[in-house]
PQR file with spaces between the fields and no chain letter, atoms N, CA, C, O and H, PARSE charges and radii, in Angstrom:
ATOM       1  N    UNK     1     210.262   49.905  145.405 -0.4000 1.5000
ATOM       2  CA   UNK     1     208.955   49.729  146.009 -0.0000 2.0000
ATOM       3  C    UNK     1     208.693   50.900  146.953  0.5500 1.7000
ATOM       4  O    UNK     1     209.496   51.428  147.722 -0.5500 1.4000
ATOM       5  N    UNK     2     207.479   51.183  146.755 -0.4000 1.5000
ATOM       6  CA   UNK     2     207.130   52.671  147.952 -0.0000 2.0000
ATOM       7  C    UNK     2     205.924   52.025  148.957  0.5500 1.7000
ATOM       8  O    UNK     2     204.750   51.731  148.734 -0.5500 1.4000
ATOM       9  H    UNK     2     206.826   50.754  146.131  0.4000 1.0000
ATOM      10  N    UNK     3     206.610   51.962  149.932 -0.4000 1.5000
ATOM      11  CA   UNK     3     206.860   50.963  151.349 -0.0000 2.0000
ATOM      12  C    UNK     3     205.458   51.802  151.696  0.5500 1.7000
ATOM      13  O    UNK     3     204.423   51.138  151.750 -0.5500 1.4000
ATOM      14  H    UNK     3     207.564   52.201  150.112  0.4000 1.0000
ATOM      15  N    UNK     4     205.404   53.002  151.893 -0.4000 1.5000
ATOM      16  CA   UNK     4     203.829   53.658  151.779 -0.0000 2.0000
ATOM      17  C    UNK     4     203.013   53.211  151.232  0.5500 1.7000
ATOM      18  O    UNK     4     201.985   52.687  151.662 -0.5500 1.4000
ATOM      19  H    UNK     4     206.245   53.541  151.848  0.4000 1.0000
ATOM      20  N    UNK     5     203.356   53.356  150.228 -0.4000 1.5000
ATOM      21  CA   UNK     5     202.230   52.963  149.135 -0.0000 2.0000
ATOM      22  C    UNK     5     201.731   51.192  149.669  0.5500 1.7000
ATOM      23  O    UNK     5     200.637   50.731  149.996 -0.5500 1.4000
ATOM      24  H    UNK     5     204.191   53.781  149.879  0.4000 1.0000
ATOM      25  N    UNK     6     202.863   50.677  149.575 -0.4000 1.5000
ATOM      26  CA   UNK     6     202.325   49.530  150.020 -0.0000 2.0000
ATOM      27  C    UNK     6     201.378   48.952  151.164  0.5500 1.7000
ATOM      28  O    UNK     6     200.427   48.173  151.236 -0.5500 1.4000
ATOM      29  H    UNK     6     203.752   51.051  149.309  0.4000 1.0000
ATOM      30  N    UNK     7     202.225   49.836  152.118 -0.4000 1.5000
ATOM      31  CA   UNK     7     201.213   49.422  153.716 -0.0000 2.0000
ATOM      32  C    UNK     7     199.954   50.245  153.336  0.5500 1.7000
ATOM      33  O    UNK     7     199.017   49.714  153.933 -0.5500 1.4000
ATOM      34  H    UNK     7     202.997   50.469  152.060  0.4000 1.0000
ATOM      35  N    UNK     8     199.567   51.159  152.709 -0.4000 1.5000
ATOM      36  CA   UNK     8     198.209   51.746  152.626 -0.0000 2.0000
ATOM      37  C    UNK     8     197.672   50.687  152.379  0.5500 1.7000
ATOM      38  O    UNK     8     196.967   50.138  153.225 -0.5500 1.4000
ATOM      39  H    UNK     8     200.328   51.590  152.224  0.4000 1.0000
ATOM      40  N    UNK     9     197.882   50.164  151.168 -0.4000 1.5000
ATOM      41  CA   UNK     9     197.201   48.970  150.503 -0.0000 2.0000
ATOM      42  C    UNK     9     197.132   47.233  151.118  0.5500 1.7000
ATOM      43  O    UNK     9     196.325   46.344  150.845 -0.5500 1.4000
ATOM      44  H    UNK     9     198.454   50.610  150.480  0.4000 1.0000
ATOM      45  N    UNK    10     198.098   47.231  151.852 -0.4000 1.5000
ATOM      46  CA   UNK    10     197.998   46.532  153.057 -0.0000 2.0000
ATOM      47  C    UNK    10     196.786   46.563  153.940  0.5500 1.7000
ATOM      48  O    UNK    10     196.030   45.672  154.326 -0.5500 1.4000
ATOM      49  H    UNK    10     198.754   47.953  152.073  0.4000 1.0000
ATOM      50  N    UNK    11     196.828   47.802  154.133 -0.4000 1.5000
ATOM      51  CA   UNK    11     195.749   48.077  155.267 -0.0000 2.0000
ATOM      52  C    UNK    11     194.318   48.455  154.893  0.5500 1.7000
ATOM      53  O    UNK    11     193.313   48.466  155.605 -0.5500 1.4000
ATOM      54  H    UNK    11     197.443   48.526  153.819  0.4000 1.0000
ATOM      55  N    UNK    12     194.480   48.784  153.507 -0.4000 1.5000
ATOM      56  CA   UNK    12     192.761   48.593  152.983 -0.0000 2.0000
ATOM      57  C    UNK    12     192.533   47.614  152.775  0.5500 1.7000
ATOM      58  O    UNK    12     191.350   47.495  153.094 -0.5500 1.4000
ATOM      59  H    UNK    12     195.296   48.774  152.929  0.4000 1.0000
ATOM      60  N    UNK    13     193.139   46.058  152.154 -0.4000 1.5000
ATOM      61  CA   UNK    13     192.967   44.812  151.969 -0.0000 2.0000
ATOM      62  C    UNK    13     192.446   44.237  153.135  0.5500 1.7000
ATOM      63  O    UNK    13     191.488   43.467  153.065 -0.5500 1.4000
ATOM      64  H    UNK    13     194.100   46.155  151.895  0.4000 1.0000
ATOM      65  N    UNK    14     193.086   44.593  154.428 -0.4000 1.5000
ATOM      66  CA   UNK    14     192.976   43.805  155.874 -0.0000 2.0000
ATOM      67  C    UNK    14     191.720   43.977  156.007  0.5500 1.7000
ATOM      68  O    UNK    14     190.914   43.057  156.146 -0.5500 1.4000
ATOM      69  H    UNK    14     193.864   45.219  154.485  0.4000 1.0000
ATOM      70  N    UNK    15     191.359   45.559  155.967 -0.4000 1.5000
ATOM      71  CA   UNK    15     190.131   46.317  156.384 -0.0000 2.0000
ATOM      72  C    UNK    15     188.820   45.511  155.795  0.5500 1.7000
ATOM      73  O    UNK    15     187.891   44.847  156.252 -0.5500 1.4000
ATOM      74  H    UNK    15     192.014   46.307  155.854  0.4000 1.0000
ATOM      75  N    UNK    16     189.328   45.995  154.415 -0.4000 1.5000
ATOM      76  CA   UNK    16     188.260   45.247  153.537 -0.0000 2.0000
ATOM      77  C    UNK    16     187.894   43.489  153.800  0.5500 1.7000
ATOM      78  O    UNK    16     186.937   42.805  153.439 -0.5500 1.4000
ATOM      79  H    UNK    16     190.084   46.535  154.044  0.4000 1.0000
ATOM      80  N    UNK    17     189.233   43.139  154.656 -0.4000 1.5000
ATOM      81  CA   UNK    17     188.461   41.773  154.580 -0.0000 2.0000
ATOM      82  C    UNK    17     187.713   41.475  156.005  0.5500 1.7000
ATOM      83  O    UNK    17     187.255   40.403  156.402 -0.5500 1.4000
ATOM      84  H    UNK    17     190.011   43.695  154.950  0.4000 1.0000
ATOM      85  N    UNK    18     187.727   42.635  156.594 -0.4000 1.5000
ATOM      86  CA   UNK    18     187.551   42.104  157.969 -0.0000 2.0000
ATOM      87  C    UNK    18     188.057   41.734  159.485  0.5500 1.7000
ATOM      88  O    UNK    18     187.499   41.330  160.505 -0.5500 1.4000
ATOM      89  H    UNK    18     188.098   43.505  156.272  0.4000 1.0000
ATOM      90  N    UNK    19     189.846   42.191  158.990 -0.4000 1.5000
ATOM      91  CA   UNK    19     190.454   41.777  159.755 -0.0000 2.0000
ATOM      92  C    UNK    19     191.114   43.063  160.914  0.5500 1.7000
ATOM      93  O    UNK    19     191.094   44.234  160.533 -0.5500 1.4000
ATOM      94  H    UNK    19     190.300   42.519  158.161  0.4000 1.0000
ATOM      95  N    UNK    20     191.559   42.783  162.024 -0.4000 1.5000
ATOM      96  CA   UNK    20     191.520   43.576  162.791 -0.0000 2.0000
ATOM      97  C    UNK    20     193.497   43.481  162.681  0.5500 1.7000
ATOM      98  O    UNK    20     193.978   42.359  162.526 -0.5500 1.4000
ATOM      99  H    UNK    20     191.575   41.832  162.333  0.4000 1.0000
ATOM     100  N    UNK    21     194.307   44.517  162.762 -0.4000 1.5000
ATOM     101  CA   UNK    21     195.376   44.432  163.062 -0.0000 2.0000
ATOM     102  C    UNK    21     195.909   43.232  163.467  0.5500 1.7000
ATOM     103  O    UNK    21     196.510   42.508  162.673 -0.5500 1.4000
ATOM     104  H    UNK    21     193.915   45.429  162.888  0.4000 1.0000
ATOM     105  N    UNK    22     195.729   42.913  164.776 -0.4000 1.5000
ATOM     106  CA   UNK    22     195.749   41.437  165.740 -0.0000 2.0000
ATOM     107  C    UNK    22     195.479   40.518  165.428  0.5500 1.7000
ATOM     108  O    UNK    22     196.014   39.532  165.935 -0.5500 1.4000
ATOM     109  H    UNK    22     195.241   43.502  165.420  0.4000 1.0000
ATOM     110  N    UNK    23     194.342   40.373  164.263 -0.4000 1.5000
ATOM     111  CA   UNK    23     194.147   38.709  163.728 -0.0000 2.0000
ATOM     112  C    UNK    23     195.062   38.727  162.949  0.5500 1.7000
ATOM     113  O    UNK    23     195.874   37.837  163.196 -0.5500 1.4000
ATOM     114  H    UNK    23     193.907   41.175  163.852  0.4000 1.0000
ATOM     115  N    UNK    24     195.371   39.481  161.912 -0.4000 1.5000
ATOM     116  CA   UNK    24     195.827   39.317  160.773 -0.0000 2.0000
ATOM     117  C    UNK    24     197.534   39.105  161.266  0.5500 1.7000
ATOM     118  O    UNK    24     198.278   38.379  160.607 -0.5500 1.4000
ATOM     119  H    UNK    24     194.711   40.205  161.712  0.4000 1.0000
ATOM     120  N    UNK    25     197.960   39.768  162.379 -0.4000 1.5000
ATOM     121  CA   UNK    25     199.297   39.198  162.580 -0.0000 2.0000
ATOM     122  C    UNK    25     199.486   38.065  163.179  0.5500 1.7000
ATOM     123  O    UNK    25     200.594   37.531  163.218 -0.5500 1.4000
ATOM     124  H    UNK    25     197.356   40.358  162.914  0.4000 1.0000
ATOM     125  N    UNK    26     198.318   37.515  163.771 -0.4000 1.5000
ATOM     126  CA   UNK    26     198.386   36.411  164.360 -0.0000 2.0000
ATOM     127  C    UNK    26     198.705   35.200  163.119  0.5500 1.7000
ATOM     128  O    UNK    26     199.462   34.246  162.938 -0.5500 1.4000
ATOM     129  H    UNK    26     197.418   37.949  163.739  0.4000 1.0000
ATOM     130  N    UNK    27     197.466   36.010  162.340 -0.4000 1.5000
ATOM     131  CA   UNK    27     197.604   34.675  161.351 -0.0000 2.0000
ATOM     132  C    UNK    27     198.814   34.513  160.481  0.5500 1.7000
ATOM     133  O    UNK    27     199.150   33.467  159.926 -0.5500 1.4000
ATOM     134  H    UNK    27     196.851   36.784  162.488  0.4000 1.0000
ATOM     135  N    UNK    28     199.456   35.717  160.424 -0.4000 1.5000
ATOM     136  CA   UNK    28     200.796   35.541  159.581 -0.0000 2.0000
ATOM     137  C    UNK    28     202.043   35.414  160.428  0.5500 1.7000
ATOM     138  O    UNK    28     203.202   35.617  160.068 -0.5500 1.4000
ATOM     139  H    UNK    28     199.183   36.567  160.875  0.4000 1.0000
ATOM     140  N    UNK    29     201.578   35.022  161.679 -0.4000 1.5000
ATOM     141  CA   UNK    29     202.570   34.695  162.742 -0.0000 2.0000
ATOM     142  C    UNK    29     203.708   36.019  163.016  0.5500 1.7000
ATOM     143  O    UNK    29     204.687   35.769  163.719 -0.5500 1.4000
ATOM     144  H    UNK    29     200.636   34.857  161.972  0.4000 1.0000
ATOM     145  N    UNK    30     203.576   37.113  162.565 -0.4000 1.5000
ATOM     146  CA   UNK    30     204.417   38.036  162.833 -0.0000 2.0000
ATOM     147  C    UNK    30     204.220   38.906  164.131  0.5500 1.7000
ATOM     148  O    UNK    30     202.992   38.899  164.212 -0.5500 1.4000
ATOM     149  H    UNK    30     202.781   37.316  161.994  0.4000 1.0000
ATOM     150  N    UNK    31     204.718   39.725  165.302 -0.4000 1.5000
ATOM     151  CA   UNK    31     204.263   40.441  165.931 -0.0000 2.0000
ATOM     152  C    UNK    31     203.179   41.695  165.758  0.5500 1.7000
ATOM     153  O    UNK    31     203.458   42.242  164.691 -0.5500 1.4000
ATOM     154  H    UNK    31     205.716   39.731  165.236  0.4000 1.0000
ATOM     155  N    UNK    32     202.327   42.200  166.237 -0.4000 1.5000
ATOM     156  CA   UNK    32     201.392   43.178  165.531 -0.0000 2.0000
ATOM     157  C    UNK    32     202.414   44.497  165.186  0.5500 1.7000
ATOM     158  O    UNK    32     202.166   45.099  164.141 -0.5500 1.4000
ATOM     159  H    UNK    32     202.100   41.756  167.104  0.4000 1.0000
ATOM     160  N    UNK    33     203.324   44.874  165.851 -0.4000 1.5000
ATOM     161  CA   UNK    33     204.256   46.172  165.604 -0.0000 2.0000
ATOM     162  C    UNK    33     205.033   45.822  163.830  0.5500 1.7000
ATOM     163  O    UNK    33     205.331   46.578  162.905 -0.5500 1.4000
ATOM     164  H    UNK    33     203.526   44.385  166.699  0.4000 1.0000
ATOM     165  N    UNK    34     205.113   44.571  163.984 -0.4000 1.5000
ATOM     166  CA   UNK    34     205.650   44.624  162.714 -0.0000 2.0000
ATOM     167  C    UNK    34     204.590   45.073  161.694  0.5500 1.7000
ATOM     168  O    UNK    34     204.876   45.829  160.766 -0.5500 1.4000
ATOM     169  H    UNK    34     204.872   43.957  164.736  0.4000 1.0000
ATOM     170  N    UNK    35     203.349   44.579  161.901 -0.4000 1.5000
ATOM     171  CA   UNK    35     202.788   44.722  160.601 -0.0000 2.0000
ATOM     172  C    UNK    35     202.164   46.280  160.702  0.5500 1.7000
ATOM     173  O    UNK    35     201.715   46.896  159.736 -0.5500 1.4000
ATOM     174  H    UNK    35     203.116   43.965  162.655  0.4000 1.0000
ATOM     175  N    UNK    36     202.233   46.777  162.063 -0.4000 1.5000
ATOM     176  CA   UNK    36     202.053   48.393  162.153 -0.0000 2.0000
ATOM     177  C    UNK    36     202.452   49.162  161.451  0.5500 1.7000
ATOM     178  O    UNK    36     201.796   49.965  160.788 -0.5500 1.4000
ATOM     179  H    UNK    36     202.598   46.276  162.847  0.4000 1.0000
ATOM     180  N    UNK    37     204.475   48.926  161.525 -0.4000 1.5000
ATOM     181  CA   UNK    37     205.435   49.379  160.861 -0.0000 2.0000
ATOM     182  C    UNK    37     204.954   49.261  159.255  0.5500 1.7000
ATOM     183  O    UNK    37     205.108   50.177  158.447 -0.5500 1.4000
ATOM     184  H    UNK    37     205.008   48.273  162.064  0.4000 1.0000
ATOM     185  N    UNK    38     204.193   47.647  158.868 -0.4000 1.5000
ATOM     186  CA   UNK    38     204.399   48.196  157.351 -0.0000 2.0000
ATOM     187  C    UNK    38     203.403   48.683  157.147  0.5500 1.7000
ATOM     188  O    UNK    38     203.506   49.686  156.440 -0.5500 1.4000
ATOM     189  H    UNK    38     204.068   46.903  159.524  0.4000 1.0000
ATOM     190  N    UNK    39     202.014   48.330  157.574 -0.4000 1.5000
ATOM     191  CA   UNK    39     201.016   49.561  157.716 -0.0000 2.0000
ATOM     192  C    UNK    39     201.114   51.427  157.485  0.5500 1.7000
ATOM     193  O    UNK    39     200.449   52.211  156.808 -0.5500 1.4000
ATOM     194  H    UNK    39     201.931   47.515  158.148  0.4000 1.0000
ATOM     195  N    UNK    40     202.162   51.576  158.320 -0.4000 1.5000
ATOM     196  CA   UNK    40     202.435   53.391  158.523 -0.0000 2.0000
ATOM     197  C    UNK    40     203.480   53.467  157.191  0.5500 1.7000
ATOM     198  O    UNK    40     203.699   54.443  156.474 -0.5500 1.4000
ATOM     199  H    UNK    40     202.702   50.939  158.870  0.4000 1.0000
ATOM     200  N    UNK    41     203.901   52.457  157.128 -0.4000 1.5000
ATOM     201  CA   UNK    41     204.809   52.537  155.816 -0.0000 2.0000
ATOM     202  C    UNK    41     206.992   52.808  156.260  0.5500 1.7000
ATOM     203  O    UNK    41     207.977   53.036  155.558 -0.5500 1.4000
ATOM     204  H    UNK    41     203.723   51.664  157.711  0.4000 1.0000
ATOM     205  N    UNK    42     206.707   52.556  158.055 -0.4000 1.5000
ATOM     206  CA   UNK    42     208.149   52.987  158.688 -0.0000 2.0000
ATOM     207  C    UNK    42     208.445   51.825  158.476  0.5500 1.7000
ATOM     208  O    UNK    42     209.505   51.703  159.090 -0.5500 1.4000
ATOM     209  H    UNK    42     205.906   52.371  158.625  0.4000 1.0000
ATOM     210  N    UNK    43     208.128   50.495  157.829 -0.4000 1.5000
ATOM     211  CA   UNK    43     208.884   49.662  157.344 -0.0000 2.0000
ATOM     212  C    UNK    43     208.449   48.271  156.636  0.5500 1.7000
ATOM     213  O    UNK    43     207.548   47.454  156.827 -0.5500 1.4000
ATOM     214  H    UNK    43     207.267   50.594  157.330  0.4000 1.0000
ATOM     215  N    UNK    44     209.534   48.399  155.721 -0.4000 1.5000
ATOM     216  CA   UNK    44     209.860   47.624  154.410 -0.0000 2.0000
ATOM     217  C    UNK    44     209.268   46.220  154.499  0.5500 1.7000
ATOM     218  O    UNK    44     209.932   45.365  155.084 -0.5500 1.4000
ATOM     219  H    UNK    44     210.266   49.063  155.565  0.4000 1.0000
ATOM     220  N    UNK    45     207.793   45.820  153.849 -0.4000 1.5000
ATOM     221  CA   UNK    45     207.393   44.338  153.954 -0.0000 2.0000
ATOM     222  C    UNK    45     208.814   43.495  152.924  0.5500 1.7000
ATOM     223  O    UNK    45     209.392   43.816  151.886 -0.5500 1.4000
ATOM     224  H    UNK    45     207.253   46.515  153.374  0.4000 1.0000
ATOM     225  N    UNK    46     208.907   42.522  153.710 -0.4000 1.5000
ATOM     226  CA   UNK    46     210.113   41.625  152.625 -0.0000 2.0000
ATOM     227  C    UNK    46     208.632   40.580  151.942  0.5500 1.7000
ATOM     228  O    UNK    46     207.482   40.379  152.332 -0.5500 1.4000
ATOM     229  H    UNK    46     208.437   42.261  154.553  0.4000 1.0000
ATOM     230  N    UNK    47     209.381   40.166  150.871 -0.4000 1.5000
ATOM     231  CA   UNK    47     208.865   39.331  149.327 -0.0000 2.0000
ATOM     232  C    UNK    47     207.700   38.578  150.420  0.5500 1.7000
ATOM     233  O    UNK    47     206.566   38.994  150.658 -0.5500 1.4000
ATOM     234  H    UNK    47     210.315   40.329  150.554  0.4000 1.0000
ATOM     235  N    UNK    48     208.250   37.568  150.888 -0.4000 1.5000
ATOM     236  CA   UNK    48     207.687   36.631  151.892 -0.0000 2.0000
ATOM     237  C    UNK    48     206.255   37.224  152.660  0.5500 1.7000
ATOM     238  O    UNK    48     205.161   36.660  152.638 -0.5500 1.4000
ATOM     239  H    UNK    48     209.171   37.230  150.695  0.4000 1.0000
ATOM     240  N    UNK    49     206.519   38.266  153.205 -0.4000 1.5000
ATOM     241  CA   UNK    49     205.554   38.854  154.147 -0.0000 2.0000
ATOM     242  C    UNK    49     204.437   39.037  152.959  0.5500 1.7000
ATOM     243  O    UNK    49     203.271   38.704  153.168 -0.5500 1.4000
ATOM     244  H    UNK    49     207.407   38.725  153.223  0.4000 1.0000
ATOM     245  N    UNK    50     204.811   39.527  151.829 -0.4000 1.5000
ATOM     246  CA   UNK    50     203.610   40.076  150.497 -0.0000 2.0000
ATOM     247  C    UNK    50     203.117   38.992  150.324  0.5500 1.7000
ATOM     248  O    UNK    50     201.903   38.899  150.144 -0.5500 1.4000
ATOM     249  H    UNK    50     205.759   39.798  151.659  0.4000 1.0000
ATOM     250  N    UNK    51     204.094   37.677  150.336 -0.4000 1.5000
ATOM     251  CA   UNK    51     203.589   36.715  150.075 -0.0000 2.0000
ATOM     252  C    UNK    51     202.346   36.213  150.621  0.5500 1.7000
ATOM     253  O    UNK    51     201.335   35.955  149.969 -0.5500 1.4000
ATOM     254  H    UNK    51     205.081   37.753  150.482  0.4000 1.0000
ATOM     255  N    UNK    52     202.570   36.047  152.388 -0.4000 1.5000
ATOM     256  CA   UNK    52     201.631   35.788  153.079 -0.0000 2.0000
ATOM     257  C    UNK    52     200.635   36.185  152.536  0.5500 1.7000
ATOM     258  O    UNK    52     199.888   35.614  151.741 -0.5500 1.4000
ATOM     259  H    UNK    52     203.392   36.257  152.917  0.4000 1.0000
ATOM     260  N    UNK    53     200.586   37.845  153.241 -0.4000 1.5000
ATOM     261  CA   UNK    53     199.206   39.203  153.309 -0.0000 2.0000
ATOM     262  C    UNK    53     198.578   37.914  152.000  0.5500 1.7000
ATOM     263  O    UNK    53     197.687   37.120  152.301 -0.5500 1.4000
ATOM     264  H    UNK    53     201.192   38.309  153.887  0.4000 1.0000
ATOM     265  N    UNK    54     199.147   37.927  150.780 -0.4000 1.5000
ATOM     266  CA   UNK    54     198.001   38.148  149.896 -0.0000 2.0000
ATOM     267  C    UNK    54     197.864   36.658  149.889  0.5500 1.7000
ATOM     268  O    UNK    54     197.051   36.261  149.055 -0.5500 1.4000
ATOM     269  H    UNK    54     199.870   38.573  150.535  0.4000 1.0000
ATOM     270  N    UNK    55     198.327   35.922  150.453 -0.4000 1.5000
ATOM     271  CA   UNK    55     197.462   34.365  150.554 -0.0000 2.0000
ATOM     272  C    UNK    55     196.216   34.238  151.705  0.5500 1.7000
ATOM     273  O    UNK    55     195.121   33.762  151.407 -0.5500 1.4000
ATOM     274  H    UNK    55     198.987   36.244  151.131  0.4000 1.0000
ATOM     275  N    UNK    56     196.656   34.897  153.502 -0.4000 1.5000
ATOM     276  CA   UNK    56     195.796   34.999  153.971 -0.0000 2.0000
ATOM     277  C    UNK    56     194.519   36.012  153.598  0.5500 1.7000
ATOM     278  O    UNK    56     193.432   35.817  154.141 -0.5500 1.4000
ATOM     279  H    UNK    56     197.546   35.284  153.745  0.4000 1.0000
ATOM     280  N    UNK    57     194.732   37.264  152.504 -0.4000 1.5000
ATOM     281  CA   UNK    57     193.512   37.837  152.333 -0.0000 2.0000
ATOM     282  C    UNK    57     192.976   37.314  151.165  0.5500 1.7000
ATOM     283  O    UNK    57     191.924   37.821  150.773 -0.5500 1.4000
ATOM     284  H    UNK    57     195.615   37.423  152.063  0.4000 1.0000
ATOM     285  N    UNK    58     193.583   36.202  150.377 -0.4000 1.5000
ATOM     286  CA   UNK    58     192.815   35.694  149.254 -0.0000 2.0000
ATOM     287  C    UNK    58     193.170   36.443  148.143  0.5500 1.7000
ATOM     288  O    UNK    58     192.764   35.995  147.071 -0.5500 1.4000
ATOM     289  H    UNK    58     194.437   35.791  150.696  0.4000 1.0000
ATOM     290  N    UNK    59     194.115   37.924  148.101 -0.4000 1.5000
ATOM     291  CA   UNK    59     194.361   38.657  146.720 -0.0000 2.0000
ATOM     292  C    UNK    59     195.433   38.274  146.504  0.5500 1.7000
ATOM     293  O    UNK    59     196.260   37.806  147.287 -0.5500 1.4000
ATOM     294  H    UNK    59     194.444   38.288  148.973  0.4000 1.0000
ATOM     295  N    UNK    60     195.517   38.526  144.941 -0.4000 1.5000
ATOM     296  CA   UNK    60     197.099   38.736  144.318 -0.0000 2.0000
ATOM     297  C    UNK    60     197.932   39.635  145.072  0.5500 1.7000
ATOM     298  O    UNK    60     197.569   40.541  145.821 -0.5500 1.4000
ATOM     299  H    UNK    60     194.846   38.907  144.305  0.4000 1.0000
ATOM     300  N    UNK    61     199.173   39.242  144.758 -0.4000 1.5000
ATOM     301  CA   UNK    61     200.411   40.307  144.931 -0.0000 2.0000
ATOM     302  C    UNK    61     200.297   41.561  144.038  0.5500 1.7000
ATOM     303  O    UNK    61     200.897   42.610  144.271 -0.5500 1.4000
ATOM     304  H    UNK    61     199.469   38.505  144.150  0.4000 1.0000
ATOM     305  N    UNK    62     199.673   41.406  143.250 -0.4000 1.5000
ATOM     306  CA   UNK    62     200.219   42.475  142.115 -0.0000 2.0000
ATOM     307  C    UNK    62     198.958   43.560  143.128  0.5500 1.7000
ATOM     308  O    UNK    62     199.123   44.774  143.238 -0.5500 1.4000
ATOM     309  H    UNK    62     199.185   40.554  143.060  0.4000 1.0000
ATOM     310  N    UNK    63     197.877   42.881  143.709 -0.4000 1.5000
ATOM     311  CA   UNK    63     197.280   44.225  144.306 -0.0000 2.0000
ATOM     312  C    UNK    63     198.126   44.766  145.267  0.5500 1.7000
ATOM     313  O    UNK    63     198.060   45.951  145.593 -0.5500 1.4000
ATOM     314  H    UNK    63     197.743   41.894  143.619  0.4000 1.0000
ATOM     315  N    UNK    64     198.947   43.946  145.760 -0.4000 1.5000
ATOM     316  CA   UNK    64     199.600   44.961  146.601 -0.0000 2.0000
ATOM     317  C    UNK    64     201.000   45.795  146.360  0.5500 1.7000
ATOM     318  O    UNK    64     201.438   46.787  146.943 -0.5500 1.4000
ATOM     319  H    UNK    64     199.001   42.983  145.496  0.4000 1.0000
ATOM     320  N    UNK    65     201.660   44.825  145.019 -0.4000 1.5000
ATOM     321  CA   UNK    65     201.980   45.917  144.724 -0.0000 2.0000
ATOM     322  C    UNK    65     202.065   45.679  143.031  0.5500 1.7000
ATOM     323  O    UNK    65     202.360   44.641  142.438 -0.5500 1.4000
ATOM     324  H    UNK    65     201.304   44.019  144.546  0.4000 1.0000
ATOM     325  N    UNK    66     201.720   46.951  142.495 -0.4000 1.5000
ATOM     326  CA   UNK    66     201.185   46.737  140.848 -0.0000 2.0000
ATOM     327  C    UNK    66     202.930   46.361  140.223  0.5500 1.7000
ATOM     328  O    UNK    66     204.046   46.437  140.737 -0.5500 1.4000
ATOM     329  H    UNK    66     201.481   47.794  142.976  0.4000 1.0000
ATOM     330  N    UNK    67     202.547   46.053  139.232 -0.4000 1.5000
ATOM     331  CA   UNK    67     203.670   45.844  138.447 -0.0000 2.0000
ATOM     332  C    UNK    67     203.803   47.028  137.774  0.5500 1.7000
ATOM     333  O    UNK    67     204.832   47.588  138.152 -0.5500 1.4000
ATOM     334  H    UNK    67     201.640   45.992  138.815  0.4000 1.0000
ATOM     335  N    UNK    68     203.315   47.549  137.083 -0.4000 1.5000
ATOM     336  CA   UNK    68     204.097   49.224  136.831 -0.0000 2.0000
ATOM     337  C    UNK    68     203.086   50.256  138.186  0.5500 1.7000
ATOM     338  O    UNK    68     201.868   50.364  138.326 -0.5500 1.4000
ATOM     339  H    UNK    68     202.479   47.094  136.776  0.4000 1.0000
ATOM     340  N    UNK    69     204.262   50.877  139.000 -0.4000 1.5000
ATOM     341  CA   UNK    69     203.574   51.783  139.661 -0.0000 2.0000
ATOM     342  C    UNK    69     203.406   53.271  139.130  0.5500 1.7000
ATOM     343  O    UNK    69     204.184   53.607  138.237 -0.5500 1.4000
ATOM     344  H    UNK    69     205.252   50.789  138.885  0.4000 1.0000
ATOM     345  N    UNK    70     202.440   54.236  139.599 -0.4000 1.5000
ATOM     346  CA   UNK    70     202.413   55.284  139.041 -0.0000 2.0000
ATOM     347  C    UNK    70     203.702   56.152  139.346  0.5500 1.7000
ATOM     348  O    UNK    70     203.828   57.268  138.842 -0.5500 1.4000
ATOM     349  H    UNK    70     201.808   53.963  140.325  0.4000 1.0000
């Protein structure tokens, strides 16, 4: 998994839905530095966390991360 790649897409999902850094960790109960970290891509979302993101933003996993990447 390219932990970049991912938090980009992390962070256009959030964007796109509206959410500000701070809600969105609130709502996934994590600290905001954590989800910074996977944001900038300095660190590794685990299964669980993908899990969340894409239940609280309403998308699939596979948007965040594709099943074949480029």
């Amino acid at each position: 998994m390219d932990k970049t790649r991912v938090g980009r897409r992390i962070k256009a999902f959030r964007k796109l839905k509206g959410f500000t850094q701070l809600e969105l960790a609130k709502e996934l109960e994590i600290p905001i530095s954590v989800l910074g970290g996977v944001e900038r891509g300095t660190r590794e979302p685990s299964e669980v966390l993908i899990q969340k993101v894409s239940e609280t933003l309403n998308i699939d996993t596979e948007e965040i991360i594709p099943k074949e990447e480029d």
